[in-house]
Structures are given as structure tokens and as C-alpha cells.
C-alpha positions as CSV (number, residue, x, y, z in Angstrom):
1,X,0.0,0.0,0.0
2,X,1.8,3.3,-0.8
3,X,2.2,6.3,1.6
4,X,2.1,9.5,2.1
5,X,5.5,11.2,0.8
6,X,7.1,14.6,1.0
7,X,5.9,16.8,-1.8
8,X,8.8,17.5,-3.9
9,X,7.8,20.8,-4.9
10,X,6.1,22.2,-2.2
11,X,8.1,21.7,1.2
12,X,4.9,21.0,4.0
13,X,3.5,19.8,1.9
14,X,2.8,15.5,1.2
15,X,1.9,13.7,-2.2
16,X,0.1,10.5,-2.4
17,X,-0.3,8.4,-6.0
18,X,-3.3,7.2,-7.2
19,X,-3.0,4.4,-9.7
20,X,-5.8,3.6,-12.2
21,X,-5.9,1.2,-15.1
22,X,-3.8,1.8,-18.3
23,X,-5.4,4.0,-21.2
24,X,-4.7,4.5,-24.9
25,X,-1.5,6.1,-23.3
26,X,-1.0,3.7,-21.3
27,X,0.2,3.5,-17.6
28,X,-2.2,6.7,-15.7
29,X,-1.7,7.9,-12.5
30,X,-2.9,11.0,-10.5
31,X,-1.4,13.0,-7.6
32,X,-3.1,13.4,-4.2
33,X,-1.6,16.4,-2.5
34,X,-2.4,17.7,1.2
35,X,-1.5,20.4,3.7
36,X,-0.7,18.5,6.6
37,X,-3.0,19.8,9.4
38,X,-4.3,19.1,13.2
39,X,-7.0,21.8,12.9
40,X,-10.1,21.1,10.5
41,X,-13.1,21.8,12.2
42,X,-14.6,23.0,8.8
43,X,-14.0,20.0,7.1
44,X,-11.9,19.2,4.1
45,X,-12.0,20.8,0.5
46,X,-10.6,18.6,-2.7
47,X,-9.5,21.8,-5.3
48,X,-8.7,20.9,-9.0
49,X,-6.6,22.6,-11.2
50,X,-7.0,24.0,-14.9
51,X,-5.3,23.6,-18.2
52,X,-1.6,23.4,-18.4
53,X,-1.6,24.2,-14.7
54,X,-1.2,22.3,-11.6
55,X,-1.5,22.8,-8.1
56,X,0.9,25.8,-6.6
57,X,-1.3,27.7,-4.9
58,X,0.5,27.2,-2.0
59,X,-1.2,30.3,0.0
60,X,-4.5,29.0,-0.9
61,X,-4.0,26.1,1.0
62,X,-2.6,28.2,3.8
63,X,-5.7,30.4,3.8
64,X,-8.1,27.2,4.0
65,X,-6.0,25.7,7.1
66,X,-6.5,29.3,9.0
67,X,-9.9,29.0,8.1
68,X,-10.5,25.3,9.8
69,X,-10.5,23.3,6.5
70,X,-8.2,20.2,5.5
71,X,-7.3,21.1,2.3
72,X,-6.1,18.5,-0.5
73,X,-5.8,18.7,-4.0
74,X,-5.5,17.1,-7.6
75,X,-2.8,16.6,-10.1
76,X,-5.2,15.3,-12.4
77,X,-3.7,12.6,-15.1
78,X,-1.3,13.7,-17.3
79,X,-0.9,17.0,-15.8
80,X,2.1,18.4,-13.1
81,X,3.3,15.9,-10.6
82,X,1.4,13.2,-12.4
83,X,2.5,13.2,-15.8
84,X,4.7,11.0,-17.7
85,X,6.9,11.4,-20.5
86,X,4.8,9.1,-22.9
87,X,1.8,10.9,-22.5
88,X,0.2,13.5,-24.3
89,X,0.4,15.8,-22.3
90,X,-3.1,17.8,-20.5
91,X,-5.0,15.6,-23.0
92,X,-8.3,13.8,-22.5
93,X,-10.9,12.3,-25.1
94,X,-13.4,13.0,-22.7
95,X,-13.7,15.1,-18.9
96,X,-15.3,11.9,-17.5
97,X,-11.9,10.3,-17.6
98,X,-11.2,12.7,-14.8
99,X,-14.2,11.3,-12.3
100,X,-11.8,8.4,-11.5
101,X,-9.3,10.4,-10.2
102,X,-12.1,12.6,-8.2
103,X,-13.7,9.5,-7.0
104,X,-10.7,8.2,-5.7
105,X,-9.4,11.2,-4.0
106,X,-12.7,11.6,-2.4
107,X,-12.4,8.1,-1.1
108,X,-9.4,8.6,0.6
109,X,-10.6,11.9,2.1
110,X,-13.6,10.2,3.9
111,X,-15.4,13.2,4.9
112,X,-18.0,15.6,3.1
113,X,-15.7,18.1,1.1
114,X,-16.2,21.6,-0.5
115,X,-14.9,20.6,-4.0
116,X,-13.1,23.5,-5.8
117,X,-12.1,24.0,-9.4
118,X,-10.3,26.5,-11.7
119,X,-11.3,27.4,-15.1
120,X,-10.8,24.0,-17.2
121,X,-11.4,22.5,-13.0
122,X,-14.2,24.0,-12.6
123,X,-15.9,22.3,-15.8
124,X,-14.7,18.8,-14.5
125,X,-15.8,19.8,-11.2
126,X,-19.1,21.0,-11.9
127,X,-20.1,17.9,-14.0
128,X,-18.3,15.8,-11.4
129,X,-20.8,17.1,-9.0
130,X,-23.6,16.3,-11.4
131,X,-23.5,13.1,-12.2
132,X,-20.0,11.9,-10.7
133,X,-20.5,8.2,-8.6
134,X,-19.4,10.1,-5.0
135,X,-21.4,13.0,-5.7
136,X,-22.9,12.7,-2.8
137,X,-20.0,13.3,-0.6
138,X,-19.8,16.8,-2.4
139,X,-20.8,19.4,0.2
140,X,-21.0,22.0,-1.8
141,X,-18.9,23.3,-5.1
142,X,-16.8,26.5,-5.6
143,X,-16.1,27.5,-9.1
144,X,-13.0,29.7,-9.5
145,X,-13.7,31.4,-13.4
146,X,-15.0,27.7,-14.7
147,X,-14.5,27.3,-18.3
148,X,-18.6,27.2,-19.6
149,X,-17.2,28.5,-23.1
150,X,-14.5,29.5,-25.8
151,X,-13.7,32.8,-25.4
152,X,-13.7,33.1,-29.3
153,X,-15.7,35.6,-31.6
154,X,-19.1,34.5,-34.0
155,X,-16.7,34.0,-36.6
156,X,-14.4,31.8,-35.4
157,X,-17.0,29.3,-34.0
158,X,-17.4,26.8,-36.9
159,X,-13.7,26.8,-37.0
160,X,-14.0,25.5,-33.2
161,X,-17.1,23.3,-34.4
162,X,-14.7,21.4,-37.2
163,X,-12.0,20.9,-35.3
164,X,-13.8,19.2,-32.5
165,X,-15.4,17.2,-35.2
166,X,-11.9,16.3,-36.4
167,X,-10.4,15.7,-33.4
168,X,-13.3,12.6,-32.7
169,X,-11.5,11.0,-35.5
170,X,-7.9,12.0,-35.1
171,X,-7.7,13.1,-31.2
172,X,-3.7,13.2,-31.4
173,X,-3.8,16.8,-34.2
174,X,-2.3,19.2,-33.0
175,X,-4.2,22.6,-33.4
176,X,-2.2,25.9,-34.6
177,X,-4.5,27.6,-31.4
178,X,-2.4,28.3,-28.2
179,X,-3.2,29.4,-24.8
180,X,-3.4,33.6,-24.8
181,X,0.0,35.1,-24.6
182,X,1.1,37.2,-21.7
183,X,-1.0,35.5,-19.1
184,X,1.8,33.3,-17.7
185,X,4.2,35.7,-18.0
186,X,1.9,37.7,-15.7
187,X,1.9,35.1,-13.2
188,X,5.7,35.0,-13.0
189,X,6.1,38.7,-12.0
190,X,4.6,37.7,-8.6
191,X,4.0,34.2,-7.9
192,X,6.9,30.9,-8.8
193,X,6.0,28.0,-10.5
194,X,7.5,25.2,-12.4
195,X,7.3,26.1,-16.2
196,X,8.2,22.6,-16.9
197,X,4.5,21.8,-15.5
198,X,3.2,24.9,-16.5
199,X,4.9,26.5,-19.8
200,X,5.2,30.0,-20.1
201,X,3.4,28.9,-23.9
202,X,1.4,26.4,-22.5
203,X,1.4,22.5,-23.7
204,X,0.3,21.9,-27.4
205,X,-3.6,21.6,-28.3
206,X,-5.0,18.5,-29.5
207,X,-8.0,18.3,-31.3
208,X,-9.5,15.6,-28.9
209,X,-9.1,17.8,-26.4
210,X,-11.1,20.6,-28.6
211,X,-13.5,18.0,-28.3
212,X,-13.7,16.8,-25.1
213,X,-14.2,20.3,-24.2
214,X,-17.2,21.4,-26.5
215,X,-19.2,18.0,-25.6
216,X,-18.5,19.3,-21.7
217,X,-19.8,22.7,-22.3
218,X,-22.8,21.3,-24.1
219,X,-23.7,19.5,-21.4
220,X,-23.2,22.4,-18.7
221,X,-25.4,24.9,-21.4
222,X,-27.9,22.4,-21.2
223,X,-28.3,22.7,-17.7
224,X,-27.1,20.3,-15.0
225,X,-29.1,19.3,-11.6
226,X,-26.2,19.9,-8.7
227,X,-28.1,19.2,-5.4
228,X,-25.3,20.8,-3.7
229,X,-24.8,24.9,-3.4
230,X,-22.6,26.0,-5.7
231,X,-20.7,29.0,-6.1
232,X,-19.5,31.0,-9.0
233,X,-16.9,33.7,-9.1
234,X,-15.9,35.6,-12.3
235,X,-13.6,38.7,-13.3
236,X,-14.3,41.2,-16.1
237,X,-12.5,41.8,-18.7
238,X,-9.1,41.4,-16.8
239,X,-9.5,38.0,-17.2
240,X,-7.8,37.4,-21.0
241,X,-8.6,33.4,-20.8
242,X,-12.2,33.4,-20.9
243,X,-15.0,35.7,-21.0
244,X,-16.8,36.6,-17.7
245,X,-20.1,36.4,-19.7
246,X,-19.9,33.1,-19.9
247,X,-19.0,32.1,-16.7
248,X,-22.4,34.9,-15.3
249,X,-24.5,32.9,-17.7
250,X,-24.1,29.3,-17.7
251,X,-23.0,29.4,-14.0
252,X,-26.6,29.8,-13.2
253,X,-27.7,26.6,-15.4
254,X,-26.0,24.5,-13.0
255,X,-28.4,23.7,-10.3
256,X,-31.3,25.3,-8.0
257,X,-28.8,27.0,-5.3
258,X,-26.5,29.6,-6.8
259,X,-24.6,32.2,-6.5
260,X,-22.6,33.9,-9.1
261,X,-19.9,36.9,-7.5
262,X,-18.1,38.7,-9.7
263,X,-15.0,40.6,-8.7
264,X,-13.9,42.9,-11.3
265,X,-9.9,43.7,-12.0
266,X,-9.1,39.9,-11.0
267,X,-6.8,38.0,-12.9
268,X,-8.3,34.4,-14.5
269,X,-7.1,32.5,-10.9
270,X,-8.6,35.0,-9.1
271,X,-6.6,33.8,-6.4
272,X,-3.0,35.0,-8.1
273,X,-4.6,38.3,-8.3
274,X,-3.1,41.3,-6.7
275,X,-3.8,41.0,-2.6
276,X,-7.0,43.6,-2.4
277,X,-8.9,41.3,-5.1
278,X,-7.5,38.0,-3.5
279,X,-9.0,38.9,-0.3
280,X,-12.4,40.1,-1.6
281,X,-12.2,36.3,-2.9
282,X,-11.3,34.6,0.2
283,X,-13.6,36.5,2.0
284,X,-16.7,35.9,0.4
285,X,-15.8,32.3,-0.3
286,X,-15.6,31.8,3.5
287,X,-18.8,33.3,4.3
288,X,-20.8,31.8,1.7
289,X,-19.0,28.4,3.2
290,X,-19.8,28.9,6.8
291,X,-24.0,29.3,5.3
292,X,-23.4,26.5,4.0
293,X,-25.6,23.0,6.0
294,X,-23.6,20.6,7.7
């Protein structure tokens, strides 16, 4: 049985890996990461990452264990600590191949749990919570700018369309799209990461994954039945990854208790952004968690 092991890139920190069975890459495996901590009278919290991303947020984590919570969260396969050279790197064929993962982190944490997710996270999260087989030991859901959309203009859209449609058939193209430019760049004027896990670039796009995405946001346009209550934060247009419109619209699709929040000036991860912001964040996270039932 393994253990719990020192995080190798965030000291305090400790890692645990979650093996699954093989895929068309073939060995998978996702990271477990934790905060050690004596004090968690709230209860725990799972948080998932977005694209090319994993988790660094090491203050976050900080800011949950002052708050009473026993935070944890997920290297999802093929991304940061638990990616492997052979694999394509941040790809999926579909978000569902992420509820393993979530279902096994969940079974290890036991408890009822407020799950959290960033941007390409907060899609996984939010259909996770839907439909996911241990949705029912999801308290409630946070959504930190959930990716409901392509920020993309009219025009653009049947380019979107066909390469999803291409990408069923040959997941593996690359697409000539990239992530925005400057964004990371941004983060590295105030906050350290490995660029090895999260390029300054970002990792290639495969059509698959332009699929896997636009089948997700289908679903969450359609409107989704979360028992739990969910909450929804957005930026304006500060954030250059998605459009806040989105994010206000189809956030309030997802279920019969929400509440959207915007907070205007943040960055995407509204937690990197500058302190005033992040503590508007943090501070109407908390209270909406403390309303929300045991």
C-alpha cells in the first residue's frame, strides 16, 4: 500500500499516487496532494486545477488551514506531478476520464468536502458534481472562473465546431491555437511555478481535447441538476482566458442553489490576483461556506 510522501515541490506539503488502469497512453496515474494539518473543524476541501496548470497555490492552502479546512488537492492525469513522458500531455478524449481520479481522492478523504475547481477544474468539477458516482459526498462546489465557453468571436466558432469534429477521428492533431500570450508571464512577475509543468506557452492543443471540451460545455449549457450549493466567481474583462459572460450565464444553469460573484480587476485564478482582489475572494468564499448545511 503506498504512503504518504514529501511533496517535492512544495516543502509542508505530502503527495500521495493514485493508480488507475492503463489507457490509450497507457500507464495513468494521478497525484493526491495535502497540507498536513491538526485543525479542521470546517471539514476538508478537494481543489482541482486548470489547463496546463497544476496545483501551486501554496497560499491557498494556507488560507483554508487558517480557516479550519483540511485542504487536498489534484494533479489530475497527465498533468504536473502526475505526468509522464509518454503521454500526451493535458489531453483527455473526454472530462469523464477525470471522475476516477475525483472519485478516488474523495475516497481517501472520507469526509463531506467543499470541491473546488479552476477554469478547465471548474468544468470537470461542476459535471463531477452532477453526475459523478461520489457526488454525494460533495458538500458543496466552488467555481473559481469555470471554463462554460471559448472565449472566441461569431466568426471563429465553426472553426471551433470542425476541429472538434476532427479531433473525434484523429484526437492526437495538434491545433495551430495556443493558450493567450502574456498571461503566464503575468503570473511569474509575482508568484513561482515550475514552467516545466506549467509553460510559459502552454502544452500543445489537441483536437481531442477541442473535443472533449465542446461535448462538456454542451452539457453544462444544457443545464445540470447539482443538489449541492454551488458557487460562482468571475472577473471582467481582466481576465484574457475566458469571458466573464460566460461564466455569469451558464454558471446559473447548473443547479437550484446559486450564487454567481463577480469581482472585477481579478486576474483568471482570481486567487493569483493582486492582494485587495484576492481577499475580496477569500472572504466571500468563507462566508458563503460557513452558510453553508452541515
Amino acid at each position: 500500500m503506498k504512503r504518504w510522501l514529501p511533496d517535492r515541490l512544495l516543502p509542508g506539503f505530502e503527495t500521495l499516487e493514485l493508480a488507475f488502469p492503463d489507457d490509450y497512453d497507457g500507464p495513468v496515474v494521478a497525484t493526491l496532494v495535502r497540507l498536513p494539518t491538526a485543525n479542521a473543524e470546517r471539514g476538508a476541501v478537494l481543489y482541482v486545477h486548470g489547463f496546463s496548470e497544476y496545483f501551486f497555490q501554496r497560499h491557498m492552502a494556507e488560507r483554508f488551514a487558517a480557516e479550519g479546512y483540511a485542504f487536498y488537492a489534484l494533479d489530475l492525469r497527465k498533468y504536473g506531478r502526475s505526468l509522464r513522458p509518454y503521454q500526451h500531455a493535458n489531453f483527455c478524449k473526454s472530462v469523464s476520464e477525470y471522475y476516477a481520479d475525483i472519485s478516488a481522492a474523495l475516497e481517501l478523504i472520507g469526509a463531506p468536502v467543499l470541491l473546488a475547481g479552476h477554469s478547465m477544474g471548474g468544468l470537470v468539477c461542476s459535471l463531477y458534481a452532477n453526475e459523478g458516482a461520489r457526488r454525494g459526498q460533495v458538500q458543496a462546489l466552488w467555481l473559481n472562473s469555470p471554463f462554460f465557453d471559448w472565449r472566441a468571436p461569431d466568426w471563429k466558432r465553426p472553426q471551433i465546431h470542425l476541429a472538434a469534429a476532427i479531433g473525434r477521428f484523429s484526437p492526437f492533431t495538434k491545433s495551430p491555437e495556443a493558450l493567450p500570450r502574456g498571461y503566464t508571464d503575468r503570473l511569474l512577475e509575482h508568484w513561482e511555478f515550475d514552467t516545466k509543468l506549467k509553460p510559459v506557452e502552454g502544452f500543445p492543443i489537441f483536437l481531442g481535447w477541442i473535443g472533449a471540451m465542446s461535448d462538456a460545455h454542451h452539457r453544462v449549457q444544457r443545464g445540470l441538476a447539482i443538489e449541492c450549493p454551488v458557487l460562482a466567481m468571475h472577473s471582467d474583462e481582466a481576465d484574457v482566458v475566458l469571458d466573464w459572460r460566460h461564466i455569469a450565464r451558464y454558471s446559473r444553469t447548473l443547479g437550484a442553489d446559486v450564487t454567481v460573484l463577480a469581482f472585477p480587476g481579478g486576474l483568471h485564478d482570481l486567487v493569483l490576483s493582486r492582494p485587495e482582489v484576492r481577499e475580496a475572494v477569500f472572504s466571500q468564499l468563507f462566508a458563503w461556506a460557513a452558510r453553508v448545511p452541515a
